[in-house]
Residue frames relative to the residue before (quaternion, step in Angstrom):
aa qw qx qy qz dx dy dz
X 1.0000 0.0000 0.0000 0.0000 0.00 0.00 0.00
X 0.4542 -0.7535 0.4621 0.1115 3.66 -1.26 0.60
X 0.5635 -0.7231 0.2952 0.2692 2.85 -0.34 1.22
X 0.2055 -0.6903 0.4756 0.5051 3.88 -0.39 -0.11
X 0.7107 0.3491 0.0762 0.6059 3.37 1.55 -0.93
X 0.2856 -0.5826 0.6816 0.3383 3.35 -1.60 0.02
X 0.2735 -0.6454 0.7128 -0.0257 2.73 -1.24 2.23
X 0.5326 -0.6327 0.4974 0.2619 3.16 -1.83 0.41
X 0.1385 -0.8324 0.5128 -0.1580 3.82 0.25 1.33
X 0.0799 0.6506 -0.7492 -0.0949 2.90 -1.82 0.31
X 0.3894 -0.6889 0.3926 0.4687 3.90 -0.37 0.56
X 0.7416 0.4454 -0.3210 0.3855 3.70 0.80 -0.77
X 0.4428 0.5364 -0.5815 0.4220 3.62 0.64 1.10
X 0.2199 -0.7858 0.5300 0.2309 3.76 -0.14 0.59
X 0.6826 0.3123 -0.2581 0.6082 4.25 1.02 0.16
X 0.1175 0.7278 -0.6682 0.1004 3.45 -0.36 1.34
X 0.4520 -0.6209 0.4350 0.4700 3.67 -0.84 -0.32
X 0.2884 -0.8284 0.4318 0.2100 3.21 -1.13 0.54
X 0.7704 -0.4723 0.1175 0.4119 3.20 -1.05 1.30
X 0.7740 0.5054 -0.1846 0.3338 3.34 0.39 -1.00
X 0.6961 0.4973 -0.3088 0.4158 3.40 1.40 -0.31
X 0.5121 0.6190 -0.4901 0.3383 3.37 1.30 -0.42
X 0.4080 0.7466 -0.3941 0.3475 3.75 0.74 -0.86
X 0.6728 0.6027 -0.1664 0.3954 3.13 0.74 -2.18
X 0.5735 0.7324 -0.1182 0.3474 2.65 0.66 -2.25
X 0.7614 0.5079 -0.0672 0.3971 3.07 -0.55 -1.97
X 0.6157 0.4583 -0.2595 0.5861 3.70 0.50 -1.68
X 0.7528 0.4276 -0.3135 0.3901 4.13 -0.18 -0.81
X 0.1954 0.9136 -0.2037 0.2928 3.54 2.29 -0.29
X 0.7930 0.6032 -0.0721 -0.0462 1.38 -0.24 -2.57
X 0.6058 0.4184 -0.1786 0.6527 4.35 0.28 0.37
X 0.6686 0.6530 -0.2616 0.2410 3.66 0.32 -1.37
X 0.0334 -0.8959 0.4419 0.0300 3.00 -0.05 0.85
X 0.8279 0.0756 -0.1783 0.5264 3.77 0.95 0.01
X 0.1452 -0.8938 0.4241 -0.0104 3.66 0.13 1.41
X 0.4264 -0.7461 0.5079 0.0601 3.24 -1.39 0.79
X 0.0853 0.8198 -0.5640 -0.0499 3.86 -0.39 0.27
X 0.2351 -0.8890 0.3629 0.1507 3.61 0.26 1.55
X 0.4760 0.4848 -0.0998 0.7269 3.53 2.11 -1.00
X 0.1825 0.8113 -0.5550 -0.0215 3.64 0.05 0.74
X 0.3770 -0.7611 0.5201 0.0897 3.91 0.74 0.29
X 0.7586 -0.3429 0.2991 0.4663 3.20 -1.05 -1.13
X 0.6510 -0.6140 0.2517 0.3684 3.62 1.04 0.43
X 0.4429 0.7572 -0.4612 0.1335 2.98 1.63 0.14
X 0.2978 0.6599 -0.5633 0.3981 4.18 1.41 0.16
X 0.4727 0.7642 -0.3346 0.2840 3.88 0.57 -0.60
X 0.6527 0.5944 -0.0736 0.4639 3.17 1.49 -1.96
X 0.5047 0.7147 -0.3269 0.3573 3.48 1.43 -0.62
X 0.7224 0.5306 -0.3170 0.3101 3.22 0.94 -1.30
X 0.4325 0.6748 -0.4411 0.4037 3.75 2.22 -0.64
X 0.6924 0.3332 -0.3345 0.5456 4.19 0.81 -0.29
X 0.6865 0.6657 -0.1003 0.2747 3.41 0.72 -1.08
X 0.5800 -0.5939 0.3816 0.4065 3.32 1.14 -1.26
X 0.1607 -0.7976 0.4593 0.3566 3.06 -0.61 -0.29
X 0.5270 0.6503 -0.3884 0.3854 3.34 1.47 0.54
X 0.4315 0.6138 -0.3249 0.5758 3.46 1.82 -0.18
X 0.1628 -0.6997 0.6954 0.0153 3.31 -0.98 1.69
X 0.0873 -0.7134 0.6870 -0.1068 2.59 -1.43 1.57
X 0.0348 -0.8361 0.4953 -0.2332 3.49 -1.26 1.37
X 0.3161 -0.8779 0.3500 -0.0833 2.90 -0.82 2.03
X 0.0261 0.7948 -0.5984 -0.0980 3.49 -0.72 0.07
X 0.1500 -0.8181 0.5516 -0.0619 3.22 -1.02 1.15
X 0.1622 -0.7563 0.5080 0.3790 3.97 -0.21 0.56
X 0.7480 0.3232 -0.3920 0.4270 3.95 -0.26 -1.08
X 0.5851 -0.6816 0.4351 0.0614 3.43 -0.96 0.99
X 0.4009 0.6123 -0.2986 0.6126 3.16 1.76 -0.49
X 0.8074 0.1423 -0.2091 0.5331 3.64 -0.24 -0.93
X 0.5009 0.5468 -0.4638 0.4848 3.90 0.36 -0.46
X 0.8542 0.2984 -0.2504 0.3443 3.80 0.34 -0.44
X 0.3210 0.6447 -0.3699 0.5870 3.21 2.12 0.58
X 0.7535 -0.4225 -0.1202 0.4892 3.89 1.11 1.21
X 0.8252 -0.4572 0.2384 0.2307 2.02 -2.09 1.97
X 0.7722 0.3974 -0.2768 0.4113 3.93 -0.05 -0.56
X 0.4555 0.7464 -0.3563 0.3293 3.69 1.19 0.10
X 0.0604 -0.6799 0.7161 0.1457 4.03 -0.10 0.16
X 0.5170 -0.6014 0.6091 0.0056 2.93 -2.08 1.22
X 0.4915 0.6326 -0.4933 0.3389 3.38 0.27 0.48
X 0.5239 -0.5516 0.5632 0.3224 3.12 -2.20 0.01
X 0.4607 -0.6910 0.5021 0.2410 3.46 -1.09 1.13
X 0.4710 0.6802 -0.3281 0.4559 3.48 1.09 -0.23
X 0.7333 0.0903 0.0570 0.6715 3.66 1.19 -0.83
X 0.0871 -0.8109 0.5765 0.0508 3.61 0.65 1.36
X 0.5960 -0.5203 0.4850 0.3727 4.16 -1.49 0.14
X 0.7325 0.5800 -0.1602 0.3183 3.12 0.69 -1.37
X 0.4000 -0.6942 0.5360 0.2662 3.82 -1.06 0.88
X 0.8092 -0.2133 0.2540 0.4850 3.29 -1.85 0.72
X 0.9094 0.1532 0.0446 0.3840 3.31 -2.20 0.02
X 0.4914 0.6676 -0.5346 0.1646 3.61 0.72 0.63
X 0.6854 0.4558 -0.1747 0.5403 3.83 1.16 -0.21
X 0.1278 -0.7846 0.5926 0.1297 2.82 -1.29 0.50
X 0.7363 0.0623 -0.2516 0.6250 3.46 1.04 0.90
X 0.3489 -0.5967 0.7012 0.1750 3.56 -1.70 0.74
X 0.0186 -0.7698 0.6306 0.0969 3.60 -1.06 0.34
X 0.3412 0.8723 -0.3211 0.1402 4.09 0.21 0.04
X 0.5697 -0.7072 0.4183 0.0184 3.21 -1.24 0.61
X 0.2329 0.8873 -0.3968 -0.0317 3.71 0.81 -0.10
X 0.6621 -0.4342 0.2907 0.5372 3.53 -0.84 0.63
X 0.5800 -0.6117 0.4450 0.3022 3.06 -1.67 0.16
X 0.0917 -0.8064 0.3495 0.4681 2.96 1.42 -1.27
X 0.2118 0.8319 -0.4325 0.2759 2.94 1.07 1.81
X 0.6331 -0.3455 0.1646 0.6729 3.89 -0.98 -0.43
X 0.4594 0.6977 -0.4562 0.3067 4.04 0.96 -0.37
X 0.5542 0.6731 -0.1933 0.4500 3.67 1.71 -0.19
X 0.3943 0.7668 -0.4065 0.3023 3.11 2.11 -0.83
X 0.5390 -0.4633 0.6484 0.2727 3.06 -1.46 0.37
X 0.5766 -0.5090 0.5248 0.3648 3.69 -1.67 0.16
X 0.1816 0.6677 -0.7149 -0.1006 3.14 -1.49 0.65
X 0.5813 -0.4863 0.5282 0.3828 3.88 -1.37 0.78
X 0.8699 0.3724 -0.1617 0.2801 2.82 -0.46 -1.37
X 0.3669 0.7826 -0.3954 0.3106 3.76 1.82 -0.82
X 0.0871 -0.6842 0.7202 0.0742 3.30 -1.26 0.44
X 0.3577 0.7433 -0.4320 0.3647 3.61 0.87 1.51
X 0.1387 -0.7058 0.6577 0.2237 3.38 -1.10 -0.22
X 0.3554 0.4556 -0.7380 0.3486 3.17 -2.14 1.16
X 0.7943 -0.5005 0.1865 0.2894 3.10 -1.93 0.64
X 0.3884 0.7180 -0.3318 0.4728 3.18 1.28 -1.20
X 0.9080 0.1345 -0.1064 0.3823 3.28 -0.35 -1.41
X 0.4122 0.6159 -0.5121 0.4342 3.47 1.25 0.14
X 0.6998 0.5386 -0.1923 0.4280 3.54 1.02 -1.01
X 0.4028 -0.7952 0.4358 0.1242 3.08 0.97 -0.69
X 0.6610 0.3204 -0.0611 0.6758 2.95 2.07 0.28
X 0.5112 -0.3695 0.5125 0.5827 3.53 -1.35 -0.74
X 0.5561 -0.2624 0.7419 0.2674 2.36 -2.53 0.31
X 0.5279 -0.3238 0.7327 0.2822 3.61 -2.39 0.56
X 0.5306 -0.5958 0.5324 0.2828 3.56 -1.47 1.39
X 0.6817 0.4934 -0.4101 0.3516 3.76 1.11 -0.62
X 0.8170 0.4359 -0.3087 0.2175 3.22 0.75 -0.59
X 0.5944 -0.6919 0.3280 0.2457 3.43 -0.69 1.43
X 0.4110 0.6424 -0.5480 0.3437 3.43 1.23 -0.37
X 0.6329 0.7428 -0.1113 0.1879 3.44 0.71 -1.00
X 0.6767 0.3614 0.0137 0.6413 2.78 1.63 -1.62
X 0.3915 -0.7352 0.5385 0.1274 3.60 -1.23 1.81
X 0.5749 -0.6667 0.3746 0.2909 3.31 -1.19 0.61
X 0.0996 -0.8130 0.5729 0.0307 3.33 -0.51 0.88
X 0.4072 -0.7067 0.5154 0.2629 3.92 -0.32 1.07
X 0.4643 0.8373 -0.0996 0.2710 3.71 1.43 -0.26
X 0.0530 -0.7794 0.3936 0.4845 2.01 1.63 -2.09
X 0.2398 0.7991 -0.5184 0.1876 3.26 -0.85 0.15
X 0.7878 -0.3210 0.1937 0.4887 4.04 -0.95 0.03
X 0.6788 0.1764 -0.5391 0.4664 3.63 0.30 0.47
X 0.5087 0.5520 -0.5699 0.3342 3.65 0.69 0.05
X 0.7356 0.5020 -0.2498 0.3800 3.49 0.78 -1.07
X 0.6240 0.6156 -0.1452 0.4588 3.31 1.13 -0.63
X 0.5416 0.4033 -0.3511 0.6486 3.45 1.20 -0.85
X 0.7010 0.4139 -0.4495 0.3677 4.09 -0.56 -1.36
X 0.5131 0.5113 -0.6401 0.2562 3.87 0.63 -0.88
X 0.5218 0.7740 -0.3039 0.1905 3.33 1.17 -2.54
X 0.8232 0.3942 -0.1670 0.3728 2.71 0.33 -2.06
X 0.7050 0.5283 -0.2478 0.4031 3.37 0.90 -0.79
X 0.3806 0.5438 -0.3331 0.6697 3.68 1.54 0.03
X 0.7464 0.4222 -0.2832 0.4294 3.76 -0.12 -1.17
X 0.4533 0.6608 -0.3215 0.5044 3.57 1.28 -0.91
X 0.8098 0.3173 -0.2282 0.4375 3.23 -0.11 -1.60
X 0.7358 0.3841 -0.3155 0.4600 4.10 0.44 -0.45
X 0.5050 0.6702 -0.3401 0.4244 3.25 1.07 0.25
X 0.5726 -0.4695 0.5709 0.3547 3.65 -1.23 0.98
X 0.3072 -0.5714 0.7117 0.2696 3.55 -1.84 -0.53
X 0.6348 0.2569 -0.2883 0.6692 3.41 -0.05 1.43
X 0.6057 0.6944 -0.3246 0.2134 3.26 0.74 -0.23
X 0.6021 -0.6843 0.3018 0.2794 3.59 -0.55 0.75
X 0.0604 0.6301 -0.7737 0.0255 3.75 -0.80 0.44
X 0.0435 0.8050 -0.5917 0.0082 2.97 -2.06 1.26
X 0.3511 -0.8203 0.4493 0.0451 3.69 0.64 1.63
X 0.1117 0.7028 -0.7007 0.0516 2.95 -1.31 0.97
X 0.1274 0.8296 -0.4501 0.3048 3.07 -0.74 1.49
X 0.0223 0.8277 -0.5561 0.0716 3.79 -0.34 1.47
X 0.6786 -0.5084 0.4937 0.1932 2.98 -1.63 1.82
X 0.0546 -0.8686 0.4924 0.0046 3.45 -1.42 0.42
X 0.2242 -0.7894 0.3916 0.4163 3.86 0.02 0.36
X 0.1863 -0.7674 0.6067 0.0909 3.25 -1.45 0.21
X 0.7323 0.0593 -0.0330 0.6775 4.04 -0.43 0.87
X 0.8551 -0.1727 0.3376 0.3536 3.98 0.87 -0.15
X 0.7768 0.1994 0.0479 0.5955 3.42 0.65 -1.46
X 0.5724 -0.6676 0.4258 0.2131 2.88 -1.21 1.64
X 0.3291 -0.7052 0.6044 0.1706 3.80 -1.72 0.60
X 0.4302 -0.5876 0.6726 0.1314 3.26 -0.59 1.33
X 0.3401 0.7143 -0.6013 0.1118 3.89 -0.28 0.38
X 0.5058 0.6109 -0.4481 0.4126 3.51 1.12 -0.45
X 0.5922 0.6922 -0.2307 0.3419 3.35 1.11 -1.92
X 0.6077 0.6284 -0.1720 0.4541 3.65 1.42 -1.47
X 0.8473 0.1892 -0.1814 0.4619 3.17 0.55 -1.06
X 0.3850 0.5496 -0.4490 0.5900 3.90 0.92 0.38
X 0.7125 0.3124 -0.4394 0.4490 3.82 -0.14 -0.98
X 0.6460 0.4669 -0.4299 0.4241 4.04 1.00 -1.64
X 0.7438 0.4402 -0.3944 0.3122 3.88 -0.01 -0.65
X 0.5574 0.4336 -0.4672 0.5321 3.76 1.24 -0.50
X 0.6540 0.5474 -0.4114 0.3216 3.52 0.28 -0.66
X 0.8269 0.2869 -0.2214 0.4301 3.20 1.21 -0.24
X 0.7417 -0.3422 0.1397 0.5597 3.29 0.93 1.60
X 0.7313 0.1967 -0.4414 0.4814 4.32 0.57 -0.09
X 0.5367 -0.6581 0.5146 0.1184 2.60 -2.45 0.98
X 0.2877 -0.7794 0.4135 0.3725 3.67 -0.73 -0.32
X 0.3697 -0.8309 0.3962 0.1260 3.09 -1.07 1.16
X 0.5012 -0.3182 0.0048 0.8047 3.39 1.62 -0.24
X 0.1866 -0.6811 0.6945 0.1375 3.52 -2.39 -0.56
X 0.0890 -0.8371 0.5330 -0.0853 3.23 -0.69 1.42
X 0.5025 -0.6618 0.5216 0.1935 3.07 -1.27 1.08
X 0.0235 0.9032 -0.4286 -0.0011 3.64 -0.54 0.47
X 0.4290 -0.7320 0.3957 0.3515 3.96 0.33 1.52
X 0.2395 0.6483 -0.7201 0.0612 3.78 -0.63 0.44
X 0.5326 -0.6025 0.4906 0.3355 3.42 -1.54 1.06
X 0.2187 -0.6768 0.6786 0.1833 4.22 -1.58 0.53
X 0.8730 -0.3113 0.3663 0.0826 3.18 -1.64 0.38
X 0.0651 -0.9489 0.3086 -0.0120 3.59 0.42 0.42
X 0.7273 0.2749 -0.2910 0.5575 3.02 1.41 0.67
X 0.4083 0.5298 -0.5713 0.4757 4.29 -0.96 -0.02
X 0.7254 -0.4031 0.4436 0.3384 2.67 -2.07 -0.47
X 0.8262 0.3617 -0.1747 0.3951 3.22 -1.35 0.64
X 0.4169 0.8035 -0.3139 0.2864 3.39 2.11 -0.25
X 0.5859 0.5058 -0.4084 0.4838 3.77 1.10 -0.10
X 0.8219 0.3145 -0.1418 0.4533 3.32 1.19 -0.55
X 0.0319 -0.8237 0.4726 -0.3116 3.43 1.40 1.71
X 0.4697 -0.7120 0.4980 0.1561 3.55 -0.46 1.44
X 0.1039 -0.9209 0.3464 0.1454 4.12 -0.22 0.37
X 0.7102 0.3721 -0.2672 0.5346 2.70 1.14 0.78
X 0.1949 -0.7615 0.5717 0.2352 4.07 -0.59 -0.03
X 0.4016 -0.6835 0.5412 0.2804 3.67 -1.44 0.68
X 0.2606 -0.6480 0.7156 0.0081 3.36 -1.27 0.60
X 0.1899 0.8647 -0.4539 0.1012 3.65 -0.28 0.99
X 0.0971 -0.8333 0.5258 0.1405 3.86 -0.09 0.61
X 0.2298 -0.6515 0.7214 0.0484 3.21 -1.48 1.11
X 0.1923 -0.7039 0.6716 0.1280 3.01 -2.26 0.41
X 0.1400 -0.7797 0.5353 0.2930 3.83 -0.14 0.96
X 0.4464 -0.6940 0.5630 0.0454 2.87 -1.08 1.67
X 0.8313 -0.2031 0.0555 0.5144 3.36 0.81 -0.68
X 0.5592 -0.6098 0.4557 0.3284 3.81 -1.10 0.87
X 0.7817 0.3798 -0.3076 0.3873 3.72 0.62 -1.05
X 0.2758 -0.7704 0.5748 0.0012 3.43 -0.80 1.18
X 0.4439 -0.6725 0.5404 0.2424 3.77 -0.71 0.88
């Protein structure tokens, strides 16, 4: 596929954004004037400013250091325990794992792909890339609400949060994971403003590869309000 642009990239991240959502993205923006990427990856939140501006500050945070250092404008840190005081943004934009096979644990000898093994190592216990989705709950459930709840706290009121985020099958049967993280973010005080479905090409091989969701969600929130019951 062709680039629309020169995104910031590294091949050995295995979850870049794809071209086609920033557009999306970007539109849901729109006004924003000092942005946040809590899941900062390879920096591809960066690309935003090609719709945006280039007067719109935009700012990442990234925990494994390996991919945080895959561009210059990334901060290293743990989104769990953002730098920044209260009410400093006025919009989140981000990406969280999928809790797909990209969640895999390391193997040497593996002839796979995901972060883990991009890395060549563990994953940091914090970082949810890490942790598979379990309809159950379990550690990426718990792990994401910390996020969100951190992202909350550096966040404007009224401020913007835009989620991107694709369902996945597992044994067969589709994962409602989008569904998860829409119910965890209303629950904490943001509204939705609309949510779009958005063709992006999937992976063709592993398990479950005939049955590759085809599309990813794009969803914008407004936090309506900081206090949370």
């Amino acid at each position: 596929m062709t680039a629309l642009f020169d995104v910031p990239a590294n091949p050995s991240h295995p979850a870049r954004y794809t071209d086609v959502l920033l557009p999306v993205m970007a539109s849901m923006l729109k006004g924003r004037r000092r942005i946040l990427d809590i899941f900062g990856g390879a920096g591809g939140v960066f690309a935003l400013e090609h719709w945006l501006g280039a007067d719109v500050q935009i700012e990442a945070i990234e925990l494994e250091p390996e991919f945080a250092a895959m561009h210059h404008r990334t901060r290293q840190g743990n989104a769990l325990h953002l730098p920044w005081a209260n009410n400093t943004f006025d919009a989140i934009c981000t990406s969280p794992g999928y809790g797909n096979r990209l969640a895999d644990k390391y193997r040497p000898d593996a002839d796979c792909f995901g972060y883990a093994q991009s890395l060549q190592r563990e994953l940091h216990p914090d970082n949810g890339g890490g942790a598979q989705w379990n309809p159950n709950g379990g550690k990426y459930q718990v792990l994401h609400v910390l996020a969100y709840a951190e992202a909350r706290r550096v966040l404007c009121e009224g401020g913007g949060f835009v989620l991107n985020m694709k369902d996945h099958y597992r044994n067969e049967v589709l994962q409602n994971v989008t569904d998860w993280h829409v119910n965890t973010l209303k629950a904490l005080g943001f509204a939705v403003v609309q949510r779009r479905k958005v063709k992006t090409p999937s992976l063709r091989y592993g398990e479950n590869h005939e049955l590759r969701v085809e599309y990813e969600h794009v969803v914008q929130f407004e936090l309506q309000s900081k206090e949370v019951a």
